[in-house]
GULUM-549552 format. One record per atom (N, C-alpha, C): atom name; x, y, z; residue number from 1. Coordinates in Angstrom, 3 decimals, always signed. Each point is the difference from the previous one (the first is absolute). Layout:
+------+----------+----------+----------+-----+
| site |       xx |       yy |       zz | pos |
+------+----------+----------+----------+-----+
|   CA |        X |        Y |        Z | NUM |
...
+------+----------+----------+----------+-----+
# end
This chain:
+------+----------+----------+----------+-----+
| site |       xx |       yy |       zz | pos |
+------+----------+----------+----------+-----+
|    N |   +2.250 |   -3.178 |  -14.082 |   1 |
|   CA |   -0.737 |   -1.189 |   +0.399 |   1 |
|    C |   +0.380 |   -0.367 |   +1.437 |   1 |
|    N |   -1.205 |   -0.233 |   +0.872 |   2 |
|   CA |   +0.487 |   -0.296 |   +1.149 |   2 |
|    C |   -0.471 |   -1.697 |   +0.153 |   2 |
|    N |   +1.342 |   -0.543 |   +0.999 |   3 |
|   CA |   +0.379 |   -1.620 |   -0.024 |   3 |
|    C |   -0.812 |   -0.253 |   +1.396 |   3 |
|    N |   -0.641 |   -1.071 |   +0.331 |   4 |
|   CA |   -0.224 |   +0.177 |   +1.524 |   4 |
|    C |   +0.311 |   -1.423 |   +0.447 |   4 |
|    N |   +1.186 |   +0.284 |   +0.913 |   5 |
|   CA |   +0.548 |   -1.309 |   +0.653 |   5 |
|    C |   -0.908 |   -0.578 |   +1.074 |   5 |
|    N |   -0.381 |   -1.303 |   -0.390 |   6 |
|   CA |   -0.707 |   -0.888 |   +1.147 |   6 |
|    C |   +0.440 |   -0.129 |   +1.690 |   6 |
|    N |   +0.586 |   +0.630 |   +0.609 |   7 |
|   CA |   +1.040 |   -0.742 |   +1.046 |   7 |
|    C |   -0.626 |   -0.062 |   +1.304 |   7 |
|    N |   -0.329 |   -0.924 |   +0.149 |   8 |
|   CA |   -0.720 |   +0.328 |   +1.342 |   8 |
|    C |   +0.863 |   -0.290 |   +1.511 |   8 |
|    N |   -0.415 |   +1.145 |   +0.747 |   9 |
|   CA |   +0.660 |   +0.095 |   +1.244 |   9 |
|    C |   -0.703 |   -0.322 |   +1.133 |   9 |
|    N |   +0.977 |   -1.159 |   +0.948 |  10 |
|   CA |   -1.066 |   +0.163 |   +1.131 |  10 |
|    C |   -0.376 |   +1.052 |   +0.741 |  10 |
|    N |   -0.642 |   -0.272 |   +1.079 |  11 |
|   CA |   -0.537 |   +1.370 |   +0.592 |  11 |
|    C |   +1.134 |   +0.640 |   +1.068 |  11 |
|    N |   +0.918 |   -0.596 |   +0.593 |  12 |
|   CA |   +1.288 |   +0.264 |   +0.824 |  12 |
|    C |   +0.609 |   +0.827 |   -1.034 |  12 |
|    N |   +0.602 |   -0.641 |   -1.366 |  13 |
|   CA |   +0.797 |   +0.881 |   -0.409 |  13 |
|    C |   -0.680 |   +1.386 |   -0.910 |  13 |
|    N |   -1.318 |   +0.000 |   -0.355 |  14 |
|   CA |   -0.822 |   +1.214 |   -0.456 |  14 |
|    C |   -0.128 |   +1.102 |   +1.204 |  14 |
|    N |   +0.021 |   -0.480 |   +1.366 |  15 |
|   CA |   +0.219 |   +0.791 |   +0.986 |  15 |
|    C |   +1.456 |   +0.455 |   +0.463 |  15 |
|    N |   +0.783 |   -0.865 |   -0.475 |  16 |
|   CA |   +0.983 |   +0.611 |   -0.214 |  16 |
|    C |   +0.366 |   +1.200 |   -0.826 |  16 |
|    N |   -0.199 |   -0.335 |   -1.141 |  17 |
|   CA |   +0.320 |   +1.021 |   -1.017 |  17 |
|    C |   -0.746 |   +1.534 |   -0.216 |  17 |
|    N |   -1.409 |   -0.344 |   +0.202 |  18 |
|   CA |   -0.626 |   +1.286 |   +0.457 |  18 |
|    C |   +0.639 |   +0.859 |   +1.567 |  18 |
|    N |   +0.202 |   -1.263 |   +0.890 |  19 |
|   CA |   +0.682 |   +1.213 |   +1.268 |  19 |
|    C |   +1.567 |   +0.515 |   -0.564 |  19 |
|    N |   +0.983 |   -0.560 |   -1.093 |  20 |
|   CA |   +1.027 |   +0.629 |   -0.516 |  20 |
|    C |   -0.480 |   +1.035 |   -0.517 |  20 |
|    N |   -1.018 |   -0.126 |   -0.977 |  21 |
|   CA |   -0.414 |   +1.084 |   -1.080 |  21 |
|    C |   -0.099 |   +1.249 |   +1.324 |  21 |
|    N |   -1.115 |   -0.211 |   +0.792 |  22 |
|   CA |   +0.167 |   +1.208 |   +0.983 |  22 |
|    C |   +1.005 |   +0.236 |   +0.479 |  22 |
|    N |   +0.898 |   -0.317 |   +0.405 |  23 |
|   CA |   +1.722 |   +0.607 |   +0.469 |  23 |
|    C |   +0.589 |   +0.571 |   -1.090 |  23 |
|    N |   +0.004 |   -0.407 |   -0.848 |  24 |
|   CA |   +0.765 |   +0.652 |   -1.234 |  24 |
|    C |   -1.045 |   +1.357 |   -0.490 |  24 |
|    N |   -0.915 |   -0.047 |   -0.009 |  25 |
|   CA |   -0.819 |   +1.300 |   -0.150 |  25 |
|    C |   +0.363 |   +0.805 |   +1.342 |  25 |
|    N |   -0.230 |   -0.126 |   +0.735 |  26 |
|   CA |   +0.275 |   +0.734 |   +1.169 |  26 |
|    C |   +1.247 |   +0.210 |   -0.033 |  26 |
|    N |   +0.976 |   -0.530 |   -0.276 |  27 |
|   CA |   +1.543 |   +0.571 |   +0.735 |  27 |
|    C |   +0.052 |   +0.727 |   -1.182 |  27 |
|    N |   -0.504 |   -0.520 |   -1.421 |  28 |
|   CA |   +0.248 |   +1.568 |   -1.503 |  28 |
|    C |   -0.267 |   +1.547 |   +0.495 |  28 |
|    N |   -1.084 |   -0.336 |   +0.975 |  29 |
|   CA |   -1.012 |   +1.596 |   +0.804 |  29 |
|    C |   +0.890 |   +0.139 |   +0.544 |  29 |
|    N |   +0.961 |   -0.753 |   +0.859 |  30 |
|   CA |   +0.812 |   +0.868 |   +1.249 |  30 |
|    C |   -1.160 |   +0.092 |   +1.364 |  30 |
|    N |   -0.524 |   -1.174 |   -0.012 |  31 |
|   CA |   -0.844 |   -0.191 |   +1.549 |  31 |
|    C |   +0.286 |   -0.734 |   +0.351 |  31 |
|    N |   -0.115 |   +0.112 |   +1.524 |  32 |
|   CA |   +0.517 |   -1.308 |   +1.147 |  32 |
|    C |   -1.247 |   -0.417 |   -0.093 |  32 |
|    N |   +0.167 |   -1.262 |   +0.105 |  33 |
|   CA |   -0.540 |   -1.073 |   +0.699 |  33 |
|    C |   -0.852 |   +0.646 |   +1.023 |  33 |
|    N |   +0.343 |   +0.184 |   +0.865 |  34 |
|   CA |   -0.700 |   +0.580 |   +1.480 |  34 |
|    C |   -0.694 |   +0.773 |   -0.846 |  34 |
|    N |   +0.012 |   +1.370 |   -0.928 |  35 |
|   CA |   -0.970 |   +0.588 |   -0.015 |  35 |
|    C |   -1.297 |   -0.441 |   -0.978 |  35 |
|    N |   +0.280 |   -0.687 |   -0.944 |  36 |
|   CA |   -0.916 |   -0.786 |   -0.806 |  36 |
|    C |   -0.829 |   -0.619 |   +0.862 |  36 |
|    N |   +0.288 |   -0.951 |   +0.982 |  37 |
|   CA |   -0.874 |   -0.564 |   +0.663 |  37 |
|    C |   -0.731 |   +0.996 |   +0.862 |  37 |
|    N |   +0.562 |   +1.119 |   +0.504 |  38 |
|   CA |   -0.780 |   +1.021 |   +0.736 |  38 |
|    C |   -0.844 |   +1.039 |   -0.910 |  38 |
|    N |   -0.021 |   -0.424 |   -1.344 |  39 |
|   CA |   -0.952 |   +0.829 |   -0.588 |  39 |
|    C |   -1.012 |   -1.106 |   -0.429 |  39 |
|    N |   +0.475 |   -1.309 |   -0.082 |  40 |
|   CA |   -1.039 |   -0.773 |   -0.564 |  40 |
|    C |   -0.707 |   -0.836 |   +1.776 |  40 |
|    N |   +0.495 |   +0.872 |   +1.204 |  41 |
|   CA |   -0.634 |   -0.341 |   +0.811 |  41 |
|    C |   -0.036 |   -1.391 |   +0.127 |  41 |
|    N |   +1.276 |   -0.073 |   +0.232 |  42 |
|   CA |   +0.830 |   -1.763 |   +0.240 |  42 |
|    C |   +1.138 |   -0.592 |   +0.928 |  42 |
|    N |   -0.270 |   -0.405 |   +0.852 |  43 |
|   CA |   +1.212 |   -0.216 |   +1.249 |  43 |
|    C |   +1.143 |   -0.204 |   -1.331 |  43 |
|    N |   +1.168 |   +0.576 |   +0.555 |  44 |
|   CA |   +1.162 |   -0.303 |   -0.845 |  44 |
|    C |   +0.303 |   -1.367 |   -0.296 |  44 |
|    N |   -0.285 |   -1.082 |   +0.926 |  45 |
|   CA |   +0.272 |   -1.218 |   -0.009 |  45 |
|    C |   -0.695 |   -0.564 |   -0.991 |  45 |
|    N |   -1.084 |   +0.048 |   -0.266 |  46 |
|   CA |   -1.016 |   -0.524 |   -1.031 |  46 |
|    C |   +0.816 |   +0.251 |   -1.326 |  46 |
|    N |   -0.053 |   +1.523 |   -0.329 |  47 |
|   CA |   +0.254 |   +0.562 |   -1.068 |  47 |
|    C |   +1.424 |   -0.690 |   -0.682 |  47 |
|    N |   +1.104 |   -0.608 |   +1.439 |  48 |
|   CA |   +1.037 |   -0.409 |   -0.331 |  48 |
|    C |   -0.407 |   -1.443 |   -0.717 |  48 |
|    N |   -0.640 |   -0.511 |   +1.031 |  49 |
|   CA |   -0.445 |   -1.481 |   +0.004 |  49 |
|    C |   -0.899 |   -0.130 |   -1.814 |  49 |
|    N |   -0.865 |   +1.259 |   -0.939 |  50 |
|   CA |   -0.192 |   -0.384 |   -0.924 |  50 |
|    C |   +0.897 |   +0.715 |   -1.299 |  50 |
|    N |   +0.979 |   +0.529 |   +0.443 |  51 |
|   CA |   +0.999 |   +0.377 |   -0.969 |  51 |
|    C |   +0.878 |   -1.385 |   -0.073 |  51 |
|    N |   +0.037 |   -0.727 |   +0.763 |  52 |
|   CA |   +1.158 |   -1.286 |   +0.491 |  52 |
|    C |   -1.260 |   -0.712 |   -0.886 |  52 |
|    N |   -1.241 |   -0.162 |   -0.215 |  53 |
|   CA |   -0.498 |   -1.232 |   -0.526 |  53 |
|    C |   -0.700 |   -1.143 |   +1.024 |  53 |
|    N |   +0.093 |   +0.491 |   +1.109 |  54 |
|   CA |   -0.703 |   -0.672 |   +1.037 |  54 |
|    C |   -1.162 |   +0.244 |   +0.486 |  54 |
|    N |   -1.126 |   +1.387 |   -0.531 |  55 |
|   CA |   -1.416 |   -0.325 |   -0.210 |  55 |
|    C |   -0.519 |   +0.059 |   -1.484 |  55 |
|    N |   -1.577 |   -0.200 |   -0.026 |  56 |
|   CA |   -0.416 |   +0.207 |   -1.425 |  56 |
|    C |   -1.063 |   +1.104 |   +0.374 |  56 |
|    N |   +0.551 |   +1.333 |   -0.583 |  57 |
|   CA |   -0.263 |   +1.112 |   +0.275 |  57 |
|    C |   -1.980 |   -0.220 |   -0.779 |  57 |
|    N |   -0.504 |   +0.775 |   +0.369 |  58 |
|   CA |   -1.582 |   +0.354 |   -0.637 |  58 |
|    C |   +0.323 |   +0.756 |   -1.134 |  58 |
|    N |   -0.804 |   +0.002 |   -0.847 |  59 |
|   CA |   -0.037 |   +0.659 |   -0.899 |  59 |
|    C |   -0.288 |   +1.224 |   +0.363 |  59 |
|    N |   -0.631 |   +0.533 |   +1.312 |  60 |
|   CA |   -0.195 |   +1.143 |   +0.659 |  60 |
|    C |   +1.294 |   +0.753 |   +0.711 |  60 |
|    N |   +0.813 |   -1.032 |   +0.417 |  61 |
|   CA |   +1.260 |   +0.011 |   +0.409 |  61 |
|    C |   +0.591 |   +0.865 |   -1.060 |  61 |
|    N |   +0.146 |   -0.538 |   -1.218 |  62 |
|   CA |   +0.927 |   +0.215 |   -1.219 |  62 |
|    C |   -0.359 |   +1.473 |   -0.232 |  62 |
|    N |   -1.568 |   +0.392 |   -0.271 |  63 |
|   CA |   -0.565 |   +1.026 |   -0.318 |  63 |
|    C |   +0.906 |   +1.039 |   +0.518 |  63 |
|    N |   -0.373 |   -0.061 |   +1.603 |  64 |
|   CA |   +0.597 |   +0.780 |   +0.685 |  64 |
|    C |   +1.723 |   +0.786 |   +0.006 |  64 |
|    N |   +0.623 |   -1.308 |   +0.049 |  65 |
|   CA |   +1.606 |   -0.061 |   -0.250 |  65 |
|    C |   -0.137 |   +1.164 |   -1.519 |  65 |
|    N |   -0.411 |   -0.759 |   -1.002 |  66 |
|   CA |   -0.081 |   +0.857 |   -1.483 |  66 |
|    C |   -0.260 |   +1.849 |   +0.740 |  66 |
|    N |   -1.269 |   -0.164 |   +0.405 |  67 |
|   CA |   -0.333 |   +1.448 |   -0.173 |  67 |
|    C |   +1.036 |   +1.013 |   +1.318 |  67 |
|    N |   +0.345 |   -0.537 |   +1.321 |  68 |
|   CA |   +1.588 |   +0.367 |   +0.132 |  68 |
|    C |   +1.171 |   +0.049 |   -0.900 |  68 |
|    N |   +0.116 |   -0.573 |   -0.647 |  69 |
|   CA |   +1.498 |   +0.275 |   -0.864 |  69 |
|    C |   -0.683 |   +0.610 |   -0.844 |  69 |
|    N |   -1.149 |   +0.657 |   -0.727 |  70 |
|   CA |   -0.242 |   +0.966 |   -1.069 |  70 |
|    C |   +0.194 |   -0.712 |   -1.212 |  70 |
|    N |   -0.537 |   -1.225 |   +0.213 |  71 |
|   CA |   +0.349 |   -1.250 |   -1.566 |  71 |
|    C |   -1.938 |   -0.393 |   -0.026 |  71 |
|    N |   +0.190 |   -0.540 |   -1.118 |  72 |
|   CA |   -1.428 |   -0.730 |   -0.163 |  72 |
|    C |   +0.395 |   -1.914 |   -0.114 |  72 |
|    N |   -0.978 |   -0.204 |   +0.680 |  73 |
|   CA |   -0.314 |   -1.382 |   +0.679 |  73 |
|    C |   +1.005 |   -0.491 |   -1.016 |  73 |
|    N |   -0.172 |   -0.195 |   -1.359 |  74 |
|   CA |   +0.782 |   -1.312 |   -0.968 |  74 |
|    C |   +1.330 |   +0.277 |   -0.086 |  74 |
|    N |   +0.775 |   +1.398 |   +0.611 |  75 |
|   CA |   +1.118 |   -0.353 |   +0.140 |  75 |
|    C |   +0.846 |   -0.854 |   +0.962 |  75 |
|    N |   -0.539 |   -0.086 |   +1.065 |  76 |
|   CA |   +0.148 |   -1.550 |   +0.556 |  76 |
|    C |   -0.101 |   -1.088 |   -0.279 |  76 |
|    N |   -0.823 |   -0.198 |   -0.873 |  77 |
|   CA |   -0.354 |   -1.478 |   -0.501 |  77 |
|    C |   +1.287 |   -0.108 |   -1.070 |  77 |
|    N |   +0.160 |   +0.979 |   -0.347 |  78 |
|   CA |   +1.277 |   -0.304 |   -1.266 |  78 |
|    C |   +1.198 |   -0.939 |   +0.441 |  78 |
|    N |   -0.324 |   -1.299 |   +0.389 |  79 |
|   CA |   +1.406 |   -0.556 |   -0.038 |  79 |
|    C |   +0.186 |   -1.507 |   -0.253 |  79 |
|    N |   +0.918 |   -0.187 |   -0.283 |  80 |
|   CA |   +0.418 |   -1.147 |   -1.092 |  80 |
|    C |   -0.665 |   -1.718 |   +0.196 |  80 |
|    N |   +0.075 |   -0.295 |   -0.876 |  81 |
|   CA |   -0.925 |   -1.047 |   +0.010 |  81 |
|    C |   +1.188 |   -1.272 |   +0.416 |  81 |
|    N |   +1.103 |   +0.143 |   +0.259 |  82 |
|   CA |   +0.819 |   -0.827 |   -0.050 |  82 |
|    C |   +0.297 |   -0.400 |   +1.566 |  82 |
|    N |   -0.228 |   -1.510 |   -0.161 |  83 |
|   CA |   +0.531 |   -0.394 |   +1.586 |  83 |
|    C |   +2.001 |   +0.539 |   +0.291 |  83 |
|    N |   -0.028 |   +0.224 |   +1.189 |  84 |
|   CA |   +1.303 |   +0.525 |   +0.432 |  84 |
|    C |   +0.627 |   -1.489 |   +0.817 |  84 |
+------+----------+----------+----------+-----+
# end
């Protein structure tokens, strides 16, 4: 049986947690930073700036990131519903 917790997050910390989710997928691969953003065709700064939680990536954004790391889109979304 699956439970589904109500929790709602603002939009700062949902951008947070999705730009963690991408660092932690990426450093499991063993990719820099620098090159993720140079395959997803992204000044490094950006790429830093939405792993940190400081933009709200597109859903086109996300696509992209996914199909560089060799994951499908909802493994990014996988992350916790709980404010930090």
């Amino acid at each position: 049986m699956i439970t589904l917790i109500s929790i709602k997050l603002d939009k700062k910390e949902l951008q947070k947690k999705i730009g963690a989710r991408i660092k932690q997928i990426r450093i499991s691969k063993g990719i820099s930073q620098q090159d993720l953003a140079a395959l997803c065709n992204m000044e490094k700064s950006n790429f830093s700036r939405l792993e940190a939680g400081g933009t709200n990536p597109t859903i086109h954004t996300l696509y992209t990131i996914a199909q560089n790391l060799s994951i499908e889109l909802k493994e990014i979304l996988l992350i916790s519903s709980t404010k930090s």
